[in-house]
Backbone as ProteinMPNN parsed JSONL, in Angstrom:
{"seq_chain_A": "XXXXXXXXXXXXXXXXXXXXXXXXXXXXXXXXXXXXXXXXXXXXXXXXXXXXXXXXXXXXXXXXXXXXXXXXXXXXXXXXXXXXXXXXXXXXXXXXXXXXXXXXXXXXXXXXXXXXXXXXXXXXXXXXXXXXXXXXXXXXXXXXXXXXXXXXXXXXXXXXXXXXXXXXXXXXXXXX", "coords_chain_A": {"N_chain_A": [[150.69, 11.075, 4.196], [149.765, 12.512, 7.006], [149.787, 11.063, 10.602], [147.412, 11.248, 12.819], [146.794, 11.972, 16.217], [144.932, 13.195, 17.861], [141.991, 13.259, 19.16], [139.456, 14.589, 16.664], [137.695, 16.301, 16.657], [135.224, 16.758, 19.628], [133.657, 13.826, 21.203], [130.155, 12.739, 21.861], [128.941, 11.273, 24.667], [128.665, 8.356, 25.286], [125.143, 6.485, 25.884], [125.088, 3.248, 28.334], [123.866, 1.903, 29.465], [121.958, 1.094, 28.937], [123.092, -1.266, 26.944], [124.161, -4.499, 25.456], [127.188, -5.576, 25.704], [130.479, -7.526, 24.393], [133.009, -8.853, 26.206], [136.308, -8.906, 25.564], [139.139, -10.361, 26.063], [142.17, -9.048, 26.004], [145.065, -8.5, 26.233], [147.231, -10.234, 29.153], [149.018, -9.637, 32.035], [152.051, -10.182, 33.818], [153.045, -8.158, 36.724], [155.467, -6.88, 37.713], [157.047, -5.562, 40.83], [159.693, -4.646, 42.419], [160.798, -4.79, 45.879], [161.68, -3.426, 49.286], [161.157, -5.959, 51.289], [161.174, -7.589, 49.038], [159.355, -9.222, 46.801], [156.43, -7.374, 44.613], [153.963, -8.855, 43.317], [151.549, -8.154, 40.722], [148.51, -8.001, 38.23], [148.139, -7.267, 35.267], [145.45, -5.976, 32.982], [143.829, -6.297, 29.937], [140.895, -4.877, 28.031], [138.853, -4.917, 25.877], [135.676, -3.901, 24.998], [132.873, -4.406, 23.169], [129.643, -3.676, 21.148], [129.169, -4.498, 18.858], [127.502, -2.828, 16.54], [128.619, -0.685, 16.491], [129.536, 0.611, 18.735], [132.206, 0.549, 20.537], [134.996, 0.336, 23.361], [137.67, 0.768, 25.062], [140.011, -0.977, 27.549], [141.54, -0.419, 30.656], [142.82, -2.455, 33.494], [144.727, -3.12, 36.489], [145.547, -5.039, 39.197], [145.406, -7.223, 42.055], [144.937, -9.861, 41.872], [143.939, -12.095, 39.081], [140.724, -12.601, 38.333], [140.157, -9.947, 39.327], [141.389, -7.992, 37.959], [140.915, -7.868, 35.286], [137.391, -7.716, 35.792], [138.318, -5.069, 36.868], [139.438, -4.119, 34.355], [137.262, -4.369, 32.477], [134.949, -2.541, 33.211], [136.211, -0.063, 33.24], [136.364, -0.133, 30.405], [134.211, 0.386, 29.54], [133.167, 2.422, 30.348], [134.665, 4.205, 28.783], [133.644, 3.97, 25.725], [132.97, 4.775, 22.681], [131.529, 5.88, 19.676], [131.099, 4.466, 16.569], [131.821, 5.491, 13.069], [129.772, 3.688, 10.157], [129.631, 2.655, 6.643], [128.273, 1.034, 5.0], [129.441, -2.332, 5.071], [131.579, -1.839, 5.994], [134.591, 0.773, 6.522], [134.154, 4.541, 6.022], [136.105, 5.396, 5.191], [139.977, 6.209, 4.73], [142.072, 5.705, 7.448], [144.286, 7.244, 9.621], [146.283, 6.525, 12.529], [148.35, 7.68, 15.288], [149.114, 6.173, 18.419], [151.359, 7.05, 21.444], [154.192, 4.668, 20.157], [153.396, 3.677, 19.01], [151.554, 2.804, 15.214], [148.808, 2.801, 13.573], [147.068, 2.349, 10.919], [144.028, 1.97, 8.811], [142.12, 0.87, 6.159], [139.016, 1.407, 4.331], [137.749, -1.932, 2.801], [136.507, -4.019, 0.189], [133.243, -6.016, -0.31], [132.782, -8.628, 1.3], [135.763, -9.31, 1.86], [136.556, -9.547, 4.688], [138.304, -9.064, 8.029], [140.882, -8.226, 7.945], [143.433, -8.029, 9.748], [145.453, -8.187, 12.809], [146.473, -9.118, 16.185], [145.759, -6.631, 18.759], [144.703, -5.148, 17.151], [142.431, -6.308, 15.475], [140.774, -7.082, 17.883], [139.553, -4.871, 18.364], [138.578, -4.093, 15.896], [136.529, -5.662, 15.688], [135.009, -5.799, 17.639], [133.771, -3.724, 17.845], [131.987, -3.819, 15.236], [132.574, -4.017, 12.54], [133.344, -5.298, 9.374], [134.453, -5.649, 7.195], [137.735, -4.592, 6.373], [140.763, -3.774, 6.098], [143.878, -3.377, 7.412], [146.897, -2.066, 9.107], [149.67, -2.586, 11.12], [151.98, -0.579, 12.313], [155.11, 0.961, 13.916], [156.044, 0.265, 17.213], [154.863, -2.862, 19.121], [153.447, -2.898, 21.258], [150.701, -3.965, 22.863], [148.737, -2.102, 24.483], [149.219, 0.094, 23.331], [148.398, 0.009, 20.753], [146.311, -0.697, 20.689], [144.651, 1.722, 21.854], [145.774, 3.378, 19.866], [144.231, 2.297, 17.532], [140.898, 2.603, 18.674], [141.345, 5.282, 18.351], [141.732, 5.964, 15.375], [139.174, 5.069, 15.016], [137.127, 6.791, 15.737], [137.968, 9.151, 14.827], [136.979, 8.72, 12.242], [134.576, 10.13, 10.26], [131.471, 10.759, 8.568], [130.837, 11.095, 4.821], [128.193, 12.634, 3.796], [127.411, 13.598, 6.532], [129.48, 15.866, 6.854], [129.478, 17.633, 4.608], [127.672, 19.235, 5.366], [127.64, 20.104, 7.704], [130.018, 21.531, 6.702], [128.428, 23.772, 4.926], [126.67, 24.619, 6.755], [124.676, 26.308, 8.877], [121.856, 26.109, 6.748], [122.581, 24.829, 5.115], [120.647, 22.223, 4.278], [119.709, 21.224, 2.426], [119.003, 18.902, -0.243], [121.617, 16.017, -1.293]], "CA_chain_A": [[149.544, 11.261, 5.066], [149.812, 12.557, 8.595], [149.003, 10.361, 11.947], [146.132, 11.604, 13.97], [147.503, 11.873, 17.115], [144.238, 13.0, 18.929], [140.669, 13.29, 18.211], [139.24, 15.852, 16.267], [135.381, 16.663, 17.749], [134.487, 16.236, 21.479], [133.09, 12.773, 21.265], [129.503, 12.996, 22.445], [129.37, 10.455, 25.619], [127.601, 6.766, 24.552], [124.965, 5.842, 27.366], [126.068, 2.279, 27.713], [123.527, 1.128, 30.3], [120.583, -0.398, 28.141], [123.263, -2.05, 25.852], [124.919, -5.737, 25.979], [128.545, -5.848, 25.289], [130.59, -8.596, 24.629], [134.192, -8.459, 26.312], [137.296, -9.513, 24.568], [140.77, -10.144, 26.941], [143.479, -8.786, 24.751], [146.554, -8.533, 27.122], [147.352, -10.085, 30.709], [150.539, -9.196, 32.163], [152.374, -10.24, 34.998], [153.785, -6.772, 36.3], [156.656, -7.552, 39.378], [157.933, -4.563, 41.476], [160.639, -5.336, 43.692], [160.615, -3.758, 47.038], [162.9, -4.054, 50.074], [161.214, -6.888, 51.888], [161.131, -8.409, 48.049], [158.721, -8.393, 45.23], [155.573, -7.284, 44.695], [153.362, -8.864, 41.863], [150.087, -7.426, 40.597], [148.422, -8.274, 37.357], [147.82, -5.879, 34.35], [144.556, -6.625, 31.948], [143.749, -5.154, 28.844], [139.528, -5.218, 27.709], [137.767, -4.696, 24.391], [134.238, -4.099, 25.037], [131.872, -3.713, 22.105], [127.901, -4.432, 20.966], [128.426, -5.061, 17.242], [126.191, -2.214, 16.426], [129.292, 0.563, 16.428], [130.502, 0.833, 19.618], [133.531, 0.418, 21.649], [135.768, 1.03, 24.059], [139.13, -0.461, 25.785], [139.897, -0.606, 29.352], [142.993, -1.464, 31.484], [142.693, -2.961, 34.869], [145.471, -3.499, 37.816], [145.263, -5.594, 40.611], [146.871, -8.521, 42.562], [144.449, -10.845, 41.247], [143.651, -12.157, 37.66], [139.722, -12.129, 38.058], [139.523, -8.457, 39.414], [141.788, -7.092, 36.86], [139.644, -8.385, 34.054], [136.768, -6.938, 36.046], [138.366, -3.437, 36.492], [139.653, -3.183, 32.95], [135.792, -4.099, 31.636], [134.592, -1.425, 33.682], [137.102, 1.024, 32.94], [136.66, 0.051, 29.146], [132.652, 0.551, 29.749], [133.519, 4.008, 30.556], [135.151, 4.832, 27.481], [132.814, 3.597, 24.825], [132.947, 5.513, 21.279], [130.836, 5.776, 18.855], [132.299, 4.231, 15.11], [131.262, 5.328, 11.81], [130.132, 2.491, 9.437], [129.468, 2.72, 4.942], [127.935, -0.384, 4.739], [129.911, -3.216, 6.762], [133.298, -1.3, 5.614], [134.995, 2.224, 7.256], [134.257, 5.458, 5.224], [137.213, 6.311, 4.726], [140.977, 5.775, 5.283], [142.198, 7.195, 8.927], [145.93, 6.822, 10.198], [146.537, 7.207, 13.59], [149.046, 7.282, 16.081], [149.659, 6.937, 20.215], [153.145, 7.019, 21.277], [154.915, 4.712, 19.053], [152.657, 2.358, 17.646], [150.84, 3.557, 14.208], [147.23, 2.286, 12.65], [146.365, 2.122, 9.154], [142.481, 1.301, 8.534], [141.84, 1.217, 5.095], [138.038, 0.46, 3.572], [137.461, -2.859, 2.038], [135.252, -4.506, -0.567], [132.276, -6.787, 0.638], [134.015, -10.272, 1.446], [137.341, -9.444, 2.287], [136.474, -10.047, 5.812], [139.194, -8.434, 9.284], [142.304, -7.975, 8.25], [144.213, -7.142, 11.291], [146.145, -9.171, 13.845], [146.653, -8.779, 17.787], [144.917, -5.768, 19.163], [143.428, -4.257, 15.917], [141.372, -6.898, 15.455], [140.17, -7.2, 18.511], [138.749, -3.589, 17.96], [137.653, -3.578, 14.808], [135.426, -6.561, 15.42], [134.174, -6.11, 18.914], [133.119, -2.349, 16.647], [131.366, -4.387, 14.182], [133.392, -3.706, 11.049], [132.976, -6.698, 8.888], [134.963, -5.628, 5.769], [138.725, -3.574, 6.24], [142.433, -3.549, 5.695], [144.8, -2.712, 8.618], [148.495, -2.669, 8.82], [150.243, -1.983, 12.678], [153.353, 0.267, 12.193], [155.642, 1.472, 14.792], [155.784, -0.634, 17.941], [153.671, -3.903, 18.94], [152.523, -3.163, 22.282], [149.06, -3.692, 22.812], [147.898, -1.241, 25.085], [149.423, 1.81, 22.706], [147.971, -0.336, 19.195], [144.309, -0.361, 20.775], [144.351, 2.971, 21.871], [145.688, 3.749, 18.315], [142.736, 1.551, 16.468], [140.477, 3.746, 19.168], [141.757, 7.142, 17.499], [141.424, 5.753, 14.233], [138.045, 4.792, 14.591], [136.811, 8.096, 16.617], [138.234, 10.128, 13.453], [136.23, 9.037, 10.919], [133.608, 10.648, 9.68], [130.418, 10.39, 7.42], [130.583, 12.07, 4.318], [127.372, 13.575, 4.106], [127.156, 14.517, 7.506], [130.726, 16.359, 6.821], [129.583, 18.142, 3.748], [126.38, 19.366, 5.855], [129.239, 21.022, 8.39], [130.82, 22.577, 5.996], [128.017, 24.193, 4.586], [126.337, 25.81, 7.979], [123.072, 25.874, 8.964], [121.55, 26.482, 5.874], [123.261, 23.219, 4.253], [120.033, 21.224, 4.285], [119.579, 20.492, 0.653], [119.563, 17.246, -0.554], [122.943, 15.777, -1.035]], "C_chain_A": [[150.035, 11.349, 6.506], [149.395, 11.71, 9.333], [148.053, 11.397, 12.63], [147.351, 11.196, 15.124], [146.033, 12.443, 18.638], [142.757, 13.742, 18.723], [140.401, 14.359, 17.508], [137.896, 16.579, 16.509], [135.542, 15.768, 18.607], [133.552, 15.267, 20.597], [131.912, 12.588, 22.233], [129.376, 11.56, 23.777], [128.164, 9.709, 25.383], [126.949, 6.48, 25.877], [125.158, 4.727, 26.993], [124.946, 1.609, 28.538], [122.351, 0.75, 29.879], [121.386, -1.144, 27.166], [124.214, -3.647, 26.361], [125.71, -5.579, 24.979], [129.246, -6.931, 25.458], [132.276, -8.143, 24.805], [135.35, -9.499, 25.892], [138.673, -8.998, 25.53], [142.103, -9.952, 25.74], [144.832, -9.168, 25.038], [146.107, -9.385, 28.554], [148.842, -10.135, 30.8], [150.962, -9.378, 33.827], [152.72, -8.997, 35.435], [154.231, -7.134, 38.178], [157.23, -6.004, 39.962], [158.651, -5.016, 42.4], [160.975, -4.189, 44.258], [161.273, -3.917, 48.011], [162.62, -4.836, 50.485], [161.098, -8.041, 50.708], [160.364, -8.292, 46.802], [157.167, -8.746, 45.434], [154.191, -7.857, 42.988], [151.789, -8.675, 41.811], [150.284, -8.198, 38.526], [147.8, -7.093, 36.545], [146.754, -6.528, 33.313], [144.022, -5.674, 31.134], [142.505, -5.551, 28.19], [139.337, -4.955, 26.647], [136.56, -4.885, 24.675], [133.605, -3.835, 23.465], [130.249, -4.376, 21.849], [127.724, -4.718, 19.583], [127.818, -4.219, 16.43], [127.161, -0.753, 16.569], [129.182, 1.167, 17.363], [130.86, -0.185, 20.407], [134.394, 0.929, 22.205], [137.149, 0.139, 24.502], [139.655, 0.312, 27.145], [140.746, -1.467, 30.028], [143.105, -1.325, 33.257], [144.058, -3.321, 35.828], [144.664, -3.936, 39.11], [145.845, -6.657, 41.249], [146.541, -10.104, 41.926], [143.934, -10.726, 39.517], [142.05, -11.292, 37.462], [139.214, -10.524, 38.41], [140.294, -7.415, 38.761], [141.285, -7.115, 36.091], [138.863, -7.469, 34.283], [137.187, -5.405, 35.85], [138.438, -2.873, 34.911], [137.761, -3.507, 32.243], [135.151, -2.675, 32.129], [134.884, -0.069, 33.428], [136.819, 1.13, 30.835], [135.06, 0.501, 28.778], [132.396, 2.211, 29.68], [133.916, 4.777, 29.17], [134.568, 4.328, 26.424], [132.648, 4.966, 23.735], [131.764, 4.869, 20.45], [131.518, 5.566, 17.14], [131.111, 4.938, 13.984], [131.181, 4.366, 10.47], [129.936, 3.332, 7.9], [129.434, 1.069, 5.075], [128.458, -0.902, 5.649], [131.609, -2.657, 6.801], [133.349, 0.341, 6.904], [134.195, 3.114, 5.866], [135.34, 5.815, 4.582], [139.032, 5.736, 5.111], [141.559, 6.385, 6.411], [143.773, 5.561, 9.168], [146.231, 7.809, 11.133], [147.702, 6.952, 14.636], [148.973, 7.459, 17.471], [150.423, 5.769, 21.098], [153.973, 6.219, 20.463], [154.527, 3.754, 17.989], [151.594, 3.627, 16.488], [149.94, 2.854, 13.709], [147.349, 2.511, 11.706], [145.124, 0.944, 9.176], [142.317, 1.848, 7.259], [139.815, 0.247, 4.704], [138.546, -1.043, 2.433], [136.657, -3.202, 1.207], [134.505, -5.528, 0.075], [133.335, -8.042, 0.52], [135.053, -10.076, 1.685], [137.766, -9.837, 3.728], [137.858, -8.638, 6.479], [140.693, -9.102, 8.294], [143.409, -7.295, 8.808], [144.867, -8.48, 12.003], [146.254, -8.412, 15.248], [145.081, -7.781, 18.442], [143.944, -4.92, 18.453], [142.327, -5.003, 15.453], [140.309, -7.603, 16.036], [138.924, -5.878, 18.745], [137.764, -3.281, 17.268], [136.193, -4.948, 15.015], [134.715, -6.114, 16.369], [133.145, -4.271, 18.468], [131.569, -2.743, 16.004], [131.526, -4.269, 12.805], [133.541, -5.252, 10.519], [134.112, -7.165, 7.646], [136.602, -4.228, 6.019], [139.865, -4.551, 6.54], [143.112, -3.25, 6.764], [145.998, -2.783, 8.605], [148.887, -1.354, 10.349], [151.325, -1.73, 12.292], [154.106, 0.598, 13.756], [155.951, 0.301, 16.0], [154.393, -1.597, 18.098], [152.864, -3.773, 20.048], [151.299, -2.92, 22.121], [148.253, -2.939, 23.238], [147.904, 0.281, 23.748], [148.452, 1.5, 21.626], [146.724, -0.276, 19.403], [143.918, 0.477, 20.82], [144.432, 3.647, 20.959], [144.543, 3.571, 17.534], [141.791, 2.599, 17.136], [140.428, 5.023, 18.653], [141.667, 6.694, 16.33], [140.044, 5.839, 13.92], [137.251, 5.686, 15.087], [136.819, 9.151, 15.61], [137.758, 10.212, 12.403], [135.086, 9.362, 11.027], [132.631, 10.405, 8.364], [130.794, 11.082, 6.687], [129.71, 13.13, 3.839], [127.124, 14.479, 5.108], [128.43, 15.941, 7.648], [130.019, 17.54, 5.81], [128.333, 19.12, 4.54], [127.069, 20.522, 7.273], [129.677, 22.002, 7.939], [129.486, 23.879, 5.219], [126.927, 25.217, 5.846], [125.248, 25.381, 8.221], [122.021, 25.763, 7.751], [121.807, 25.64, 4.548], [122.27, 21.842, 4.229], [119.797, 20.676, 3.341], [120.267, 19.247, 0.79], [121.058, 17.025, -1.326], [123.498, 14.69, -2.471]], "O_chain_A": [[150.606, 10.429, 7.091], [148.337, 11.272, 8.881], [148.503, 12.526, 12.827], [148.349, 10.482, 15.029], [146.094, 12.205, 19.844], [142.639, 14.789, 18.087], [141.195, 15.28, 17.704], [137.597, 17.75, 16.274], [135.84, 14.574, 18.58], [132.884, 15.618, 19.624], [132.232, 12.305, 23.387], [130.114, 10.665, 23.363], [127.012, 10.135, 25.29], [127.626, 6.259, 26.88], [125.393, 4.517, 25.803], [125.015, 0.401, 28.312], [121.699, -0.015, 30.59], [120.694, -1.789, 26.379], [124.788, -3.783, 27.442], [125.415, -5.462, 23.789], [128.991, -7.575, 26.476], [132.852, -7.402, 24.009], [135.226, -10.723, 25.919], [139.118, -7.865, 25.71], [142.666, -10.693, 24.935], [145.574, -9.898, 24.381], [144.976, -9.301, 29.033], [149.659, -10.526, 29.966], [150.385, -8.876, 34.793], [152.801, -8.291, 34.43], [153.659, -7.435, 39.225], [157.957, -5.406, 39.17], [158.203, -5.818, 43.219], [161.294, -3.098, 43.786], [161.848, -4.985, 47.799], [163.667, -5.477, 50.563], [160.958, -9.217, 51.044], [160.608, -7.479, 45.91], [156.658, -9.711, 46.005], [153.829, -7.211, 42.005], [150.991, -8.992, 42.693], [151.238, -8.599, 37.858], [147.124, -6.18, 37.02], [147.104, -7.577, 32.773], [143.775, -4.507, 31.436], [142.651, -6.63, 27.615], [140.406, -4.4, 26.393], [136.172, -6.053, 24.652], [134.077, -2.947, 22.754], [129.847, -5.426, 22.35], [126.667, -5.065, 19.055], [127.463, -4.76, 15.383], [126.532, 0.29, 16.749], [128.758, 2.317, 17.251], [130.339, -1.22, 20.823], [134.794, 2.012, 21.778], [137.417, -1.021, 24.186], [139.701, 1.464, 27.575], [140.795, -2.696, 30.069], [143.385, -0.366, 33.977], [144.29, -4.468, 35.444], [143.702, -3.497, 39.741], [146.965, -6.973, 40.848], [147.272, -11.049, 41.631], [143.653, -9.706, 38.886], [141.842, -10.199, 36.936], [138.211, -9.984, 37.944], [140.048, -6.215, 38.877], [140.891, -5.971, 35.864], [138.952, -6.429, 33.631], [136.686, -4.64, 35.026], [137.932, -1.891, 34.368], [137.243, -2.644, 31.534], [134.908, -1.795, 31.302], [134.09, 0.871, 33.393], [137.022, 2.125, 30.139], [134.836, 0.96, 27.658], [131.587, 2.902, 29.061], [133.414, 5.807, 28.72], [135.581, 4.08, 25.769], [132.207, 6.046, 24.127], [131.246, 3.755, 20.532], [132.278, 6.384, 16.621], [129.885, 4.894, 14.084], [132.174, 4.196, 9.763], [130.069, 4.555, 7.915], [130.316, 0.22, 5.204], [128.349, -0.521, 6.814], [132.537, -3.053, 7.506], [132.53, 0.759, 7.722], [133.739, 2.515, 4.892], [135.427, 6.468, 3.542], [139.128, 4.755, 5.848], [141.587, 7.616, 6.421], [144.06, 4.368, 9.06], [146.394, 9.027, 11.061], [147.954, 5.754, 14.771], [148.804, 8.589, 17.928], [150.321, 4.568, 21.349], [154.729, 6.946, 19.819], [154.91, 3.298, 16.912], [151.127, 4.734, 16.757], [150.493, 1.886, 13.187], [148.254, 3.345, 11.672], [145.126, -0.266, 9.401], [142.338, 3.067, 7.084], [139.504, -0.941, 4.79], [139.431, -1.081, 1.577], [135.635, -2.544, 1.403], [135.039, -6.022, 1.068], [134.339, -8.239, -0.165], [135.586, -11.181, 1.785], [138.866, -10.295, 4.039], [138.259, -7.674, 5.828], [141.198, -10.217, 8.169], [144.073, -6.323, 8.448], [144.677, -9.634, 11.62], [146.119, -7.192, 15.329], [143.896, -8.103, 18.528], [142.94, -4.294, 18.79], [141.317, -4.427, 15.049], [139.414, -8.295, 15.55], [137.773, -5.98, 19.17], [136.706, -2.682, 17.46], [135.106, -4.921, 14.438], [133.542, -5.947, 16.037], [132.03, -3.952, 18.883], [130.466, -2.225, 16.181], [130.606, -4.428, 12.002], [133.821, -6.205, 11.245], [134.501, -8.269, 7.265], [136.376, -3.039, 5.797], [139.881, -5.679, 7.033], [142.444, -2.311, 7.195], [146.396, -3.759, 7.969], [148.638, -0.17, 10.573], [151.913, -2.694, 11.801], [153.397, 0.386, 14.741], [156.123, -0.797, 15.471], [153.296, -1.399, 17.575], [151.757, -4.311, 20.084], [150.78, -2.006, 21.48], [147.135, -2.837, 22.732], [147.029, 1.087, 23.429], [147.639, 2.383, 21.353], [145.948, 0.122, 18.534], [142.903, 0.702, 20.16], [143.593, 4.528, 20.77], [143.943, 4.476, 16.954], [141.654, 3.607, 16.443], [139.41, 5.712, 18.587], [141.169, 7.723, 15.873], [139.601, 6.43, 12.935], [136.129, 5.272, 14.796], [135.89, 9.949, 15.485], [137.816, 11.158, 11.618], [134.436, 8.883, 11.956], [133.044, 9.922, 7.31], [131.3, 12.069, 7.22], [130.111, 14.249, 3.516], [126.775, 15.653, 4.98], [128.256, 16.864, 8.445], [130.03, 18.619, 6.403], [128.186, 20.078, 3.78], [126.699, 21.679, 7.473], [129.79, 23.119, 8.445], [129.972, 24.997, 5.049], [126.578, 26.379, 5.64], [124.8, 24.282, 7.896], [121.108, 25.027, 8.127], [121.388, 25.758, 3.396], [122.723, 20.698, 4.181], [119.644, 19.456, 3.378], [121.236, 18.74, 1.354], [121.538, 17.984, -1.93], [124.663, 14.296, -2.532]]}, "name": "protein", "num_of_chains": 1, "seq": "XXXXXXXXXXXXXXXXXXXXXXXXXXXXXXXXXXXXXXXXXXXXXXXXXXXXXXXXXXXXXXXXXXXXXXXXXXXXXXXXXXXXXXXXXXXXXXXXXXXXXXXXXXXXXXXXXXXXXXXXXXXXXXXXXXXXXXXXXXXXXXXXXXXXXXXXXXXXXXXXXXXXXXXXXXXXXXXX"}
């Protein structure tokens, strides 16, 4: 099975401003530049927004301080808000994605199996509202690439009715 590497349909744009999201700190990162009169440190923050209700987004903040990196990356992750596809409290389908060297694997689950994920994928898939899936992080661990991965994973799937309804044209309204 191929990686996804980058969406496949323009993602119609989520309004975000009647919904309550709940934000999830994934990463903070010291980040030091050294400069000639010495060094410069700024902080790096990495967001998970979501409403439970199939969507989310993720959003990375710089700044010198803790609390207004937080802030920027919510903001920034507010911005990017997707829309997921659920099948019950599971995925549809299996989607494997990659960006740059980390790799996703989301596989459907059966009811009860609960998040199985660690670090950044399961900060995704929950703050989503996925109740029931499988995950396994390949490639590198960083967190910024593995969220943005889970992100493209979960952007890629698709319904299967609404798919079969596609394929068939305008004229594909029959019952299913």
């Amino acid at each position: 099975m191929k990686a996804d590497t980058k969406m496949h349909t323009v993602m119609p744009r989520v309004d975000t401003s009647d919904m309550e999201f709940t934000e999830k700190l994934v990463s903070l990162d010291r980040v030091t530049k050294v400069v000639k009169g010495g060094k410069n440190m700024h902080f790096r923050a990495l967001v998970v927004v979501g409403d439970g209700k199939g969507h989310v987004g993720v959003g990375l903040g710089k700044a010198r301080e803790v609390p207004e990196a937080i802030r920027k990356a919510g903001v920034s992750a507010k911005k990017s808000v997707i829309s997921v596809v659920f099948k019950d409290k599971t995925i549809p389908h299996e989607s494997f994605s990659k960006f740059g060297a980390a790799r996703v694997l989301l596989k459907p689950a059966p009811p009860g199996t609960g998040v199985i994920a660690g670090g950044g994928v399961r900060a995704v898939v929950e703050a989503a509202g996925v109740r029931d899936i499988l995950t396994k992080s390949l490639g590198c661990a960083n967190p910024v690439n593995v969220t943005r991965a889970t992100i493209l994973a979960l952007a890629n799937l698709r319904d299967f009715k609404e798919s079969i309804k596609r394929r068939k044209g305008p004229q594909g309204d029959e019952e299913i």
